[in-house]
Backbone bond lengths (Angstrom), bond angles and torsions (degrees), N, CA, C in turn:
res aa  C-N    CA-C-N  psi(-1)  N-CA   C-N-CA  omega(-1)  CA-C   N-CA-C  phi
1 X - - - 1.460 - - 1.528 110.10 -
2 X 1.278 113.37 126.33 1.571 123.69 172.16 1.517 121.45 -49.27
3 X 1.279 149.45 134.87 1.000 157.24 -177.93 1.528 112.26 -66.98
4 X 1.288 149.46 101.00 1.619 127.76 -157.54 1.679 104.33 -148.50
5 X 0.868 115.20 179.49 1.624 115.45 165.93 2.034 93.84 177.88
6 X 1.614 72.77 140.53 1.767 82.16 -169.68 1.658 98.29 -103.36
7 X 1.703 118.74 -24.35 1.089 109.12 -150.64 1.856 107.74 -112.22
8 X 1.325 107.47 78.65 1.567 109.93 158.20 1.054 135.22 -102.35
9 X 1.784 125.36 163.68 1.102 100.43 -173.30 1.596 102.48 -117.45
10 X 1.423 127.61 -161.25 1.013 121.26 154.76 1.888 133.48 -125.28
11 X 1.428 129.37 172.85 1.278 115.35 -168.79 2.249 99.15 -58.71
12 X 0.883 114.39 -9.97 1.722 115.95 -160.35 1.531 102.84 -75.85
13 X 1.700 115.50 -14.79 1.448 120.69 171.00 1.462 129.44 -73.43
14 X 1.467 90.18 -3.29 1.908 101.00 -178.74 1.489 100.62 73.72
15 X 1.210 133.71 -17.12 1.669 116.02 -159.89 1.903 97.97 -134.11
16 X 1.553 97.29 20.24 1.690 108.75 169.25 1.289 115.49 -123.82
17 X 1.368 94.79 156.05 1.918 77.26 158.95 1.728 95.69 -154.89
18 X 0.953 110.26 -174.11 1.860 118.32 -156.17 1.307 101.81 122.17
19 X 1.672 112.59 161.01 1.339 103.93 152.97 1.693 112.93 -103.74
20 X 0.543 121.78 -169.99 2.256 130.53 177.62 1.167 96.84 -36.02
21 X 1.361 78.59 -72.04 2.096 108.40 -158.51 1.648 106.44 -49.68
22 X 2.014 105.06 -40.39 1.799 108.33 -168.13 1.607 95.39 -57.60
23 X 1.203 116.15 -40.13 2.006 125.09 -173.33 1.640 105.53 -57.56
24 X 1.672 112.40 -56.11 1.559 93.93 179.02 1.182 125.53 -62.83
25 X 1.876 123.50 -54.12 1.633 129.10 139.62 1.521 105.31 -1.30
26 X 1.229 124.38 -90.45 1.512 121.57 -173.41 1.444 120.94 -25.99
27 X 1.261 91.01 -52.45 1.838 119.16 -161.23 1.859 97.98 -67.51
28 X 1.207 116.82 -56.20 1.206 120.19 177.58 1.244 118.59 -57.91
29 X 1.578 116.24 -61.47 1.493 109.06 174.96 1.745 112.42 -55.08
30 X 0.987 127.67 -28.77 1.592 104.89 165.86 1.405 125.90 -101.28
31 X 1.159 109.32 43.33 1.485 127.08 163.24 1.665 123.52 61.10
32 X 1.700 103.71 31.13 1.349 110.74 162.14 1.730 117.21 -61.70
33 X 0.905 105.16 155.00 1.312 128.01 178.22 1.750 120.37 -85.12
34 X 1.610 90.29 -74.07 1.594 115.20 165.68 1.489 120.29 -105.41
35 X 1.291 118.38 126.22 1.448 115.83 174.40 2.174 111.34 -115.26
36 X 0.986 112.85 110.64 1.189 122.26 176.97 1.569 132.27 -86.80
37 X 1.131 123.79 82.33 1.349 119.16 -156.20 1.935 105.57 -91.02
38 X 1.388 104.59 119.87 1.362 114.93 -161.21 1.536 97.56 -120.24
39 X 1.322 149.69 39.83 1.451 135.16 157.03 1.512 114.33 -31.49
40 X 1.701 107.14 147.07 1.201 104.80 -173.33 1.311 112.19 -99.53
41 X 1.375 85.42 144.81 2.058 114.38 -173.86 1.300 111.50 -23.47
42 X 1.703 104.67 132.42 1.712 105.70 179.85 1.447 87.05 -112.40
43 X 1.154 114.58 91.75 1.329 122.38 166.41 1.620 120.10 -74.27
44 X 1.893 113.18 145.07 1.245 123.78 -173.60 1.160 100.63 -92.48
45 X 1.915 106.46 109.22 1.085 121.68 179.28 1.567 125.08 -88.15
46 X 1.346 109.18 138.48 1.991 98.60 177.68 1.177 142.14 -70.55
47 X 1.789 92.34 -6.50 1.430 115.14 165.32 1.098 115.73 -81.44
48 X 1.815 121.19 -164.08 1.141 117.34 136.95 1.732 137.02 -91.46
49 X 1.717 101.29 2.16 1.131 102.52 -166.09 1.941 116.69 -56.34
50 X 1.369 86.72 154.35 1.461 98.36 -179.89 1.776 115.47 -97.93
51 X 1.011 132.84 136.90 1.577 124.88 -173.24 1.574 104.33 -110.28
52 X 1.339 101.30 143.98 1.368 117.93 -151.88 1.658 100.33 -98.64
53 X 1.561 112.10 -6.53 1.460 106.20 -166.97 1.772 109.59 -136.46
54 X 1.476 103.39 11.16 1.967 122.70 168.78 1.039 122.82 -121.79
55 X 1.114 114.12 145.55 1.602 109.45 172.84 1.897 106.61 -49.48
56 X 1.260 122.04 164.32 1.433 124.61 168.21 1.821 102.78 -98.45
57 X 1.408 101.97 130.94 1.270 139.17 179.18 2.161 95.66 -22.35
58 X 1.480 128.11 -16.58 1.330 137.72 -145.88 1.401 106.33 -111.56
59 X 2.067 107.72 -33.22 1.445 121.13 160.31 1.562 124.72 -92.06
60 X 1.807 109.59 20.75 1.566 106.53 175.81 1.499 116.96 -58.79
61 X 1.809 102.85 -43.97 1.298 115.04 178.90 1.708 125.95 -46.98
62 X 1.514 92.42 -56.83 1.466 87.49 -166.31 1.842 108.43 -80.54
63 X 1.668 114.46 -4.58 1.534 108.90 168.69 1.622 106.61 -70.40
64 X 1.221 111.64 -34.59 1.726 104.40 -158.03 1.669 97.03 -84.07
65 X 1.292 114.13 -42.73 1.365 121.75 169.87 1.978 113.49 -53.12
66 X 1.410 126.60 -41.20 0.853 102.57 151.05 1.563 139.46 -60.83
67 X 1.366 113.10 -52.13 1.164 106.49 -170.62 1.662 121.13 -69.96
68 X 1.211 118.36 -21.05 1.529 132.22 153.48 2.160 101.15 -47.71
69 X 0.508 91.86 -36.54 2.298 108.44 -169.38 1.775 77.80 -53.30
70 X 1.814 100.59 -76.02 1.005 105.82 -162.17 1.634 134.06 -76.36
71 X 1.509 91.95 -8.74 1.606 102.00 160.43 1.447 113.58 -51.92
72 X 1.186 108.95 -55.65 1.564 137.88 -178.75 1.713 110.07 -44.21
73 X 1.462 96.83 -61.95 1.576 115.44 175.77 1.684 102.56 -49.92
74 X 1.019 115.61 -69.82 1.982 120.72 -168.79 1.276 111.43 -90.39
75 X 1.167 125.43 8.90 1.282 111.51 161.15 1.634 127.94 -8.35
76 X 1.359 87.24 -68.25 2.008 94.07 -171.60 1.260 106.57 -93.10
77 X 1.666 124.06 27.71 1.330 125.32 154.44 1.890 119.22 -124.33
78 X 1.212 82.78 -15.66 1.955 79.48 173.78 1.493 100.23 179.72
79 X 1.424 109.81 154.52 1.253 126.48 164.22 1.109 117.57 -65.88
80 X 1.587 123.57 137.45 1.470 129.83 155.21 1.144 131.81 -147.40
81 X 1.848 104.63 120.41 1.884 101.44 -179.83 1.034 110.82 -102.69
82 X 1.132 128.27 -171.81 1.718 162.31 -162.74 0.955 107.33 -119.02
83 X 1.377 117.80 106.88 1.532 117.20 177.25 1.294 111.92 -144.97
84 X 1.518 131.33 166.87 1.515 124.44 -179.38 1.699 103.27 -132.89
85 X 1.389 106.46 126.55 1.625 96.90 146.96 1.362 141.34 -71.35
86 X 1.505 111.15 130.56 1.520 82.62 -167.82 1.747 105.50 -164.47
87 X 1.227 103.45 141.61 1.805 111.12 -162.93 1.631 100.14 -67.77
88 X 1.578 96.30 -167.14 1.790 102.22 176.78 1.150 104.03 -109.49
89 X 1.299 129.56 94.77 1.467 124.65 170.46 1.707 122.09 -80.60
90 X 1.047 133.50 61.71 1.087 130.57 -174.92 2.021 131.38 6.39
91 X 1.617 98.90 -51.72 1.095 120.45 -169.45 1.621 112.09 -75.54
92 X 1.661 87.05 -41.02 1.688 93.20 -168.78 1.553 109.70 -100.58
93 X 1.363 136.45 30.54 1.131 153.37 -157.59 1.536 106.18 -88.56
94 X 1.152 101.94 -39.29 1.705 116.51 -172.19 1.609 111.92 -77.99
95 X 1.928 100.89 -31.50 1.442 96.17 168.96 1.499 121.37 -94.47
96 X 1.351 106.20 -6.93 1.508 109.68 169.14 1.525 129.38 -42.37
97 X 1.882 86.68 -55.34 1.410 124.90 -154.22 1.859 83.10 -63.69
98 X 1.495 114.77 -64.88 1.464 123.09 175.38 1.366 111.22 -32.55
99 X 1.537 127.77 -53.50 1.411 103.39 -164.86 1.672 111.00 -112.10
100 X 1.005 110.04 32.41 1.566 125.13 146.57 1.306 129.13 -100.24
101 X 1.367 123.74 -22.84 1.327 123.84 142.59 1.746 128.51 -82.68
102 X 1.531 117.86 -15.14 1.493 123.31 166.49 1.446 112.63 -82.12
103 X 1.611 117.53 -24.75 1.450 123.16 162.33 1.827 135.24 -103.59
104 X 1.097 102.26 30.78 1.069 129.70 170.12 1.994 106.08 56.21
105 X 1.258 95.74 17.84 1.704 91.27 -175.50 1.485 123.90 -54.71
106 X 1.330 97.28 130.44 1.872 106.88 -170.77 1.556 104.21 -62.04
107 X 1.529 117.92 -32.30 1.742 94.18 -143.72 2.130 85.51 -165.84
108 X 1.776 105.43 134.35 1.420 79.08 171.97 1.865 91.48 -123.96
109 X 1.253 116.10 153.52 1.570 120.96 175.92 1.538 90.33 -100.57
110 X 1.856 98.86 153.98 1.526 108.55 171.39 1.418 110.84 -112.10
111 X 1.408 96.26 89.81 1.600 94.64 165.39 1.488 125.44 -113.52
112 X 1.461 99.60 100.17 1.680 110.86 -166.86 1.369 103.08 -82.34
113 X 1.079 133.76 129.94 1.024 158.92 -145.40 1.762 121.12 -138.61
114 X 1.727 104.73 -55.47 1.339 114.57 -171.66 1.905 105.53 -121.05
115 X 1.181 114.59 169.27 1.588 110.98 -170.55 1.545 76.24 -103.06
116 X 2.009 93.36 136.65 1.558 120.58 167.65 2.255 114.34 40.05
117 X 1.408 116.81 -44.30 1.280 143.30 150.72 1.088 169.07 -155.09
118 X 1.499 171.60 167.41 1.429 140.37 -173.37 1.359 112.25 -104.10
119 X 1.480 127.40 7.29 1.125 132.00 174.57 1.530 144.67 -44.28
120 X 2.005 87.26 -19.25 1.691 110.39 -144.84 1.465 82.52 -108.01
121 X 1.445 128.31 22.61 1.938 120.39 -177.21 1.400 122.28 -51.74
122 X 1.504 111.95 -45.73 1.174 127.88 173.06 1.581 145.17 -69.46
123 X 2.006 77.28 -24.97 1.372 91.13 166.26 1.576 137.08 -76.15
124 X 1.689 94.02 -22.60 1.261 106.44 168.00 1.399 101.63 117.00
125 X 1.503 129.53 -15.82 1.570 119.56 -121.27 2.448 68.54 -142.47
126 X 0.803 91.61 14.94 1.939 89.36 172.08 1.697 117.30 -94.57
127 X 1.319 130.54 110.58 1.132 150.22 -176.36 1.354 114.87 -66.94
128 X 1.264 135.57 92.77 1.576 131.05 -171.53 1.972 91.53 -98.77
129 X 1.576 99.09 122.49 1.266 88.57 166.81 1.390 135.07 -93.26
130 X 1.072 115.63 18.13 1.634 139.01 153.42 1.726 120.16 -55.52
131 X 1.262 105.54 -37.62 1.495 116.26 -172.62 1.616 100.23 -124.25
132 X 1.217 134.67 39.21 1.634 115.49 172.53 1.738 98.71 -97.23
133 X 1.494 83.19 158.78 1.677 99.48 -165.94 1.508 92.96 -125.87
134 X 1.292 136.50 -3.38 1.233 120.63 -173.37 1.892 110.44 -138.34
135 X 1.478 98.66 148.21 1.399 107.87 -169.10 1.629 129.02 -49.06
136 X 2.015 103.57 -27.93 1.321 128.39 142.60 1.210 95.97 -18.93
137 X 1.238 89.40 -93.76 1.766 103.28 -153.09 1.405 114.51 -43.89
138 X 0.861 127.22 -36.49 2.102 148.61 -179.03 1.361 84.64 -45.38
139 X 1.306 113.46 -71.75 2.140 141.26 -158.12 1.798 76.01 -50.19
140 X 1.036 137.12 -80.21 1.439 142.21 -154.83 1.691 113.14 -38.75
141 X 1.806 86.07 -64.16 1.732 97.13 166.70 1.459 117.26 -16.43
142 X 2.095 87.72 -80.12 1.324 88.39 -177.51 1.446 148.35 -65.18
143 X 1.427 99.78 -24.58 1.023 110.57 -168.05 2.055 102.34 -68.85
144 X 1.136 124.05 -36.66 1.428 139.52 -163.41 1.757 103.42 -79.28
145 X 1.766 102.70 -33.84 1.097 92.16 -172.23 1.634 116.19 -95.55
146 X 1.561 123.72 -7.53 1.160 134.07 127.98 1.169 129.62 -16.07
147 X 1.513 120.12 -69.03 1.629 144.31 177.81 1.955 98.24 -43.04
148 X 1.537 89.24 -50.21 1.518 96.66 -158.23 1.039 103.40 -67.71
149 X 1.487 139.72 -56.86 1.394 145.17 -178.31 1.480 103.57 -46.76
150 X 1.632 126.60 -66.20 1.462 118.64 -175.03 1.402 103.35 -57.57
151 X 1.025 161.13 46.99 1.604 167.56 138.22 1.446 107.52 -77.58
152 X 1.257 124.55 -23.89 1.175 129.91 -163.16 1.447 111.88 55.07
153 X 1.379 129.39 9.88 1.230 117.66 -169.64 1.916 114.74 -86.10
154 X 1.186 98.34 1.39 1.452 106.06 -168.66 1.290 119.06 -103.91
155 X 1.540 129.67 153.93 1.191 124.57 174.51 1.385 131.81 -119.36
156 X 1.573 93.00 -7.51 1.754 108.10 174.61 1.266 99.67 -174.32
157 X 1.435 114.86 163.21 1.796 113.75 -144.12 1.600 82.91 -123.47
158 X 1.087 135.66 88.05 1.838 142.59 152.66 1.400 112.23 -18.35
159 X 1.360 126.97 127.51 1.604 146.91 175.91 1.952 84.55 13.38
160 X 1.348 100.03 99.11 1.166 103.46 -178.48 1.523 114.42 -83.58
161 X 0.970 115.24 -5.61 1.737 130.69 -178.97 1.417 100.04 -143.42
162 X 1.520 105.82 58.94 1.520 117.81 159.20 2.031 106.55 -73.93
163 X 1.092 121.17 -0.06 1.420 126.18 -167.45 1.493 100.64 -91.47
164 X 0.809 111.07 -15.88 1.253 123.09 172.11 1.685 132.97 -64.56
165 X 0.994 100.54 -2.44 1.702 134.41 -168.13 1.398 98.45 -90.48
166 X 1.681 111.17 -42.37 1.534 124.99 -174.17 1.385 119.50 -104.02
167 X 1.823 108.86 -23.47 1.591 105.62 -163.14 1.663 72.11 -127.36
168 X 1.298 74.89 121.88 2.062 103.77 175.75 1.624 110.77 -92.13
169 X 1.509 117.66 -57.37 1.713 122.81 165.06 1.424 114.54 -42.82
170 X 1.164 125.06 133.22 1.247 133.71 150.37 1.499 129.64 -89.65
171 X 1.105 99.68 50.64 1.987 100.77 -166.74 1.792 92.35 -90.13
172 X 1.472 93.45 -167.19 1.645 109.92 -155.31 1.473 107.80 -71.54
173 X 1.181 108.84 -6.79 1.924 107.44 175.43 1.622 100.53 -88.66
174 X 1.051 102.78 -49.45 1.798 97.70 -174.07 1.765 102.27 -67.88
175 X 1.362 110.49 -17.95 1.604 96.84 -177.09 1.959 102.09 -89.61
176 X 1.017 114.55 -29.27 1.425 123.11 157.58 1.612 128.17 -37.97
177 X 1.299 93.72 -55.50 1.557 115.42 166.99 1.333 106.19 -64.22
178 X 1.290 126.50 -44.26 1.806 114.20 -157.12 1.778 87.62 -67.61
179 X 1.199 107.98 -47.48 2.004 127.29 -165.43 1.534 100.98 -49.91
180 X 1.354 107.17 -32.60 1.682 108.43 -162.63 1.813 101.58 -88.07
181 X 1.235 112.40 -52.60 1.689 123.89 153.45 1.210 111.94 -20.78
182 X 1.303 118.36 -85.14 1.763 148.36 -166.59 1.804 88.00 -52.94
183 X 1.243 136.09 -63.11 1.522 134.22 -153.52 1.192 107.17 -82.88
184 X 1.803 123.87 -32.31 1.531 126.76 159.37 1.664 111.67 -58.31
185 X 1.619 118.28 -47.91 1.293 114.47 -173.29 1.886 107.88 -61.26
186 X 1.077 104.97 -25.00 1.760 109.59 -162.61 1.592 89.02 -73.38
187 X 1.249 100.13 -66.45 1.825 113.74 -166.16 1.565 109.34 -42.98
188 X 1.191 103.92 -17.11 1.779 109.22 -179.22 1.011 109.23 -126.07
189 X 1.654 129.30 16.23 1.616 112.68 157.74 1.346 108.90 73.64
190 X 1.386 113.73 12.45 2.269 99.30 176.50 1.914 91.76 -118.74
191 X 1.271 75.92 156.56 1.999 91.56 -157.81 1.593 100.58 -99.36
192 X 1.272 134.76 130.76 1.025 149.53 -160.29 1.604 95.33 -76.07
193 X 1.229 116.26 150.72 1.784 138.67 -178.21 1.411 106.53 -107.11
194 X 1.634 107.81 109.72 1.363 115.97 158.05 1.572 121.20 -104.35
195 X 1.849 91.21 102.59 1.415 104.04 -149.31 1.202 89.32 -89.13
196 X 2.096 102.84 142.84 1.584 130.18 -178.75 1.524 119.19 -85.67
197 X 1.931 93.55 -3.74 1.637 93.70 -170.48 1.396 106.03 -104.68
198 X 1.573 106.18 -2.76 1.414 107.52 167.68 1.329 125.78 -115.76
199 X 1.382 117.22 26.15 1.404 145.92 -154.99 1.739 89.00 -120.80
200 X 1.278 134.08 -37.68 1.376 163.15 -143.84 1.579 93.50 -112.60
201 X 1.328 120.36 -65.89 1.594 135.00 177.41 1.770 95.62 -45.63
202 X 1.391 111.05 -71.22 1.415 101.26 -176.64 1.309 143.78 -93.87
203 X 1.673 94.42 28.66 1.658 109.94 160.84 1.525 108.81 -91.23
204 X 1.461 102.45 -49.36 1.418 105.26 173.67 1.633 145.63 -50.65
205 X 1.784 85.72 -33.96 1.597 109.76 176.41 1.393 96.73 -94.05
206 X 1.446 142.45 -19.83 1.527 121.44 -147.15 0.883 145.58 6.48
207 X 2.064 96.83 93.05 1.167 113.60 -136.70 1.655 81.98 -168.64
208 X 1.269 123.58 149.99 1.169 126.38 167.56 1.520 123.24 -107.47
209 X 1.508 139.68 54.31 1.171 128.99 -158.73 1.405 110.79 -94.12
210 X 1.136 112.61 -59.40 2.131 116.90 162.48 1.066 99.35 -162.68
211 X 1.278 116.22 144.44 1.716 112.20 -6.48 1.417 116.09 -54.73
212 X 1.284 112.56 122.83 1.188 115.16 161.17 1.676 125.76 -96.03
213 X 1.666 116.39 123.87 1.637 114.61 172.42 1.678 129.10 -35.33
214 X 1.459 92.86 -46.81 1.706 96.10 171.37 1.551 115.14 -60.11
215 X 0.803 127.64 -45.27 1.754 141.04 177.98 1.499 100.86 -36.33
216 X 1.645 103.01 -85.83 1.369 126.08 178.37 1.349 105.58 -52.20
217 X 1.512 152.39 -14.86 1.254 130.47 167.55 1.736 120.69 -73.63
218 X 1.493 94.65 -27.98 1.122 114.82 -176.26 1.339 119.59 -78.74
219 X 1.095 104.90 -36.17 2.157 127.01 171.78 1.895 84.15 -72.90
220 X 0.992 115.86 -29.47 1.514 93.05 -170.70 1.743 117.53 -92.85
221 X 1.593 130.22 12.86 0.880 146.39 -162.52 1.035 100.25 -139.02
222 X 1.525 127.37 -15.08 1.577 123.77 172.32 1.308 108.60 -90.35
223 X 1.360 118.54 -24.77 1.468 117.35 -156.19 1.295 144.08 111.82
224 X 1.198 88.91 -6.83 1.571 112.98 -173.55 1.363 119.24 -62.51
225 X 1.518 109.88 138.19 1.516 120.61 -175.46 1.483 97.09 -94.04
226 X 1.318 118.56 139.64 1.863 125.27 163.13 1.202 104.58 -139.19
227 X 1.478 98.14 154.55 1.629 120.88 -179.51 1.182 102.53 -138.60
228 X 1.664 111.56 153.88 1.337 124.03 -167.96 1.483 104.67 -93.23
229 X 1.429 95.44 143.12 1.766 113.07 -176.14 1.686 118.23 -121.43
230 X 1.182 120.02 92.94 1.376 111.35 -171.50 1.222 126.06 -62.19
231 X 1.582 115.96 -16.70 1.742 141.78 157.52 1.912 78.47 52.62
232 X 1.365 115.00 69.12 1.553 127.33 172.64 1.345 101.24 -84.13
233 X 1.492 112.05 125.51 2.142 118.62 169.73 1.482 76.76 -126.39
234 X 1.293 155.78 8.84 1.473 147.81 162.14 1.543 103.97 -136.45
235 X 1.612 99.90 127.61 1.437 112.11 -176.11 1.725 90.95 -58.60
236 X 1.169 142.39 -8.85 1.841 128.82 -147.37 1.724 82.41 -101.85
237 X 1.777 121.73 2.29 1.599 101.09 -166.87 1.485 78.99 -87.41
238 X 0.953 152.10 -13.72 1.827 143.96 -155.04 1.448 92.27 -100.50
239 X 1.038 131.39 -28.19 2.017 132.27 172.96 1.198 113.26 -54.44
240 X 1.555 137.77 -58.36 1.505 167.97 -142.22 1.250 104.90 -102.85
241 X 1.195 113.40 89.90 2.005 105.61 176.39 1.636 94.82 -106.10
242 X 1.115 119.57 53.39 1.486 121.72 158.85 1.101 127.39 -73.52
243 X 1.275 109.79 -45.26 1.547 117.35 -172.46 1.907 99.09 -99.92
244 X 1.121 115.12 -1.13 1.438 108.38 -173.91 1.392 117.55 -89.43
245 X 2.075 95.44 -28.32 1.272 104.02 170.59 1.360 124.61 -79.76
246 X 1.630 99.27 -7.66 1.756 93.04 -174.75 1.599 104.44 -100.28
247 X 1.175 111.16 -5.72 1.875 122.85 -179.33 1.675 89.64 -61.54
248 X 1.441 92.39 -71.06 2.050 116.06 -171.67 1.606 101.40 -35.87
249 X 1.156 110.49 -66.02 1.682 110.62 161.80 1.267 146.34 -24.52
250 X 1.235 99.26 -62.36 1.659 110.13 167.55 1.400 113.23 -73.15
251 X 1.506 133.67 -41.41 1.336 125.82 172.95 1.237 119.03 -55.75
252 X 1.168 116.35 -50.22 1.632 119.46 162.28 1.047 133.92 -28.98
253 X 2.050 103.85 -54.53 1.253 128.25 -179.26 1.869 92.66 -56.99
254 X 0.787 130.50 -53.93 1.765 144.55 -144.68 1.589 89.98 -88.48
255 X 1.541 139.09 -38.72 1.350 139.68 162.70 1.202 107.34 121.17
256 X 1.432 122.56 14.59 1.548 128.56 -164.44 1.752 93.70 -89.95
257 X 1.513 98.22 152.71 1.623 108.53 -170.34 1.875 85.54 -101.24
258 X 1.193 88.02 134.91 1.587 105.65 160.48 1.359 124.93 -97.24
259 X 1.129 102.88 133.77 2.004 103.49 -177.32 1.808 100.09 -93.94
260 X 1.129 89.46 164.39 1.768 100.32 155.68 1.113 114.24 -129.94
261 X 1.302 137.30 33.24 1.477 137.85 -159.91 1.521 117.00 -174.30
262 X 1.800 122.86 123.71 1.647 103.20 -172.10 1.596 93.28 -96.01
263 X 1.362 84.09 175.13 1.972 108.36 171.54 1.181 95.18 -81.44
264 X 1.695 106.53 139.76 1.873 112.74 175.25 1.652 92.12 -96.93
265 X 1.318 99.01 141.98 1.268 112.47 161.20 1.525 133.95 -72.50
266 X 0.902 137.64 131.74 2.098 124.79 -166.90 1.735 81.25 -85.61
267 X 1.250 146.05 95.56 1.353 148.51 125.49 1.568 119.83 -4.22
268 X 1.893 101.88 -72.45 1.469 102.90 176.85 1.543 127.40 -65.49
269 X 1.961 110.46 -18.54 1.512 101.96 -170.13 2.417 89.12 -87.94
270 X 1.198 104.43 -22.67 1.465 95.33 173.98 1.607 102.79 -51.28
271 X 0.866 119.78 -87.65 1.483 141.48 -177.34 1.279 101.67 -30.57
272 X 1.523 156.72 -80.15 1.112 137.18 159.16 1.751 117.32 -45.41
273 X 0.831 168.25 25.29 1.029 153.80 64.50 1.834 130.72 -23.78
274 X 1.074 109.78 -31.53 1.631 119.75 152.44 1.681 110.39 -70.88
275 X 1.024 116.44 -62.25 1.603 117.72 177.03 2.082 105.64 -62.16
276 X 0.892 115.59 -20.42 1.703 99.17 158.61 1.733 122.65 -91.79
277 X 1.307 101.67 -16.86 1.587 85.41 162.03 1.609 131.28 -107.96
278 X 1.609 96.74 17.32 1.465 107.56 155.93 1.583 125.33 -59.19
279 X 1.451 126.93 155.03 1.408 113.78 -170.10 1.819 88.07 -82.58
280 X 1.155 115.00 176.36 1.907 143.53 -178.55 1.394 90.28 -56.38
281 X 1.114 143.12 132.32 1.101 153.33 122.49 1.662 117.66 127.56
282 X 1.302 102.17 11.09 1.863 142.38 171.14 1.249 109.06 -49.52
C-alpha cells in the first residue's frame, strides 16, 4: 500500500501554521507518495460574516495557485492535488458545485463540522458539531451528513464521529447513528477517515472521542472501507508515523480494508444533471 494523505491543511485557516512548501518537504522526507492538500472551504457567504477557522473567499487564488507552483516544483518527487474540506451547506451547494469545476479542484472531503452554516456565531443559535450534547443535535449530524454524501460530491467522509468530542454515552442512538453513517458511506463508495488529528486529541486529553472504538467496530461489520487522514495544521504531523502506525493496526486488527487512494467525483456530469432537474427558465 502507497504511503498518501489527502487531508492537509494550510497556514490561511488561522488554526495552522507551516508554509505549503514546509508540508510537501515534510511529506517527501517521510516517504509519501501522494500529498493532498484540502484547506477548509472559503465559502461565498450572503452575509458579511467573516469565519474565524477558513481561509476568506479573497485567499482561494493564491492557495490553489500555490499548491499548483508546487505541484509543478515536485513533480518527480511526489504527487499533489487540490482539494477542499468542506461541510454541507445546503444554500451554498449550487455555488460550490460551480467553483470546483471553474477551479479545477481535484477532490472535495466532507468534513461537517457546523449545522446547515457558521454564520449564525453571534447569534447564539450556530451548532458546532464538535461540542453537541444532545440527541437533537446527533439526528441533525446525521441526517445533513447523509444529504451530503448522496450529492455525490464527496470523496471521503472526515472524522466521521467527530460528535464524539460532545456525546460521551454510547447507548443505542449513537450506535444507530454510527449504522446509519457506515451504510450511507458504503452505498456511495466514499471510504471512511481514520483521523490522526484526533488520534493525537485523545492521547493528549485521555479521552476517547475519535477515533472512537465503538464506531470502527461497527464500520467493521458493515464493510466499510477507511483510509488514513493525517488532518496535518503542522507540517511536523507528516514526520511522526506513531499514531499512523497504530491507526493501520487496529483496522486490520478489526478486518477493515484500507485504501490509499479517494474516488474522484465527475463535478461536471453532477452539475448537468442538477441543471436538468431545474424548472425552464433556471
Amino acid at each position: 500500500m502507497r504511503k498518501t494523505n489527502y487531508h492537509t491543511h494550510t497556514a490561511r485557516c488561522m488554526h495552522a501554521c507551516g508554509s505549503d512548501e514546509d508540508y510537501v518537504r515534510a511529506a517527501i522526507a517521510n516517504g509519501y507518495e501522494v500529498l493532498g492538500f484540502s484547506d477548509h472551504t472559503p465559502w461565498k457567504y450572503a452575509s458579511a460574516f467573516t469565519a474565524h477557522m477558513r481561509m476568506p473567499l479573497s485567499q482561494a487564488e493564491d492557495y490553489l495557485s500555490s499548491i499548483r507552483g508546487l505541484k509543478a516544483r515536485y513533480h518527480d518527487q511526489i504527487e499533489i492535488l487540490t482539494g477542499l474540506e468542506c461541510e454541507y451547506f445546503p444554500a451554498y451547494m449550487d455555488w460550490l458545485l460551480d467553483f470546483v469545476i471553474d477551479h479545477d479542484i481535484d477532490y472535495l472531503m466532507l468534513g461537517h463540522h457546523y449545522y446547515r452554516t457558521d454564520e449564525n456565531r453571534d447569534a447564539g443559535t450556530r451548532i458546532y458539531f464538535g461540542g453537541i450534547r444532545t440527541l437533537q443535535e446527533l439526528r441533525l449530524y446525521v441526517e445533513d451528513a447523509v444529504a451530503a454524501m448522496e450529492t455525490g460530491m464527496y470523496s471521503c467522509f472526515c472524522h466521521p464521529e467527530l460528535f464524539m468530542r460532545g456525546i460521551h454515552e454510547v447507548n443505542a442512538e449513537v450506535k444507530e447513528a454510527f449504522r446509519t453513517l457506515c451504510a450511507c458511506a458504503l452505498d456511495n463508495g466514499i471510504p471512511l477517515e481514520y483521523n490522526l488529528a484526533g488520534a493525537a486529541y485523545n492521547r493528549a486529553m485521555h479521552v476517547e472521542a475519535y477515533p472512537h472504538h465503538a464506531f470502527w467496530e461497527i464500520a467493521a461489520q458493515m464493510g466499510n472501507t477507511a483510509i488514513i487522514g493525517t488532518d496535518a495544521h503542522d507540517p511536523r504531523a507528516l514526520m511522526d508515523d506513531t499514531l499512523r502506525e497504530e491507526g493501520l493496526d487496529r483496522l486490520r486488527k478489526l478486518g477493515i480494508q484500507v485504501c490509499d487512494s479517494l474516488p474522484r467525483a465527475d463535478f461536471r456530469a453532477i452539475r448537468k444533471a442538477r441543471e436538468q432537474r431545474l424548472p425552464a427558465g433556471r
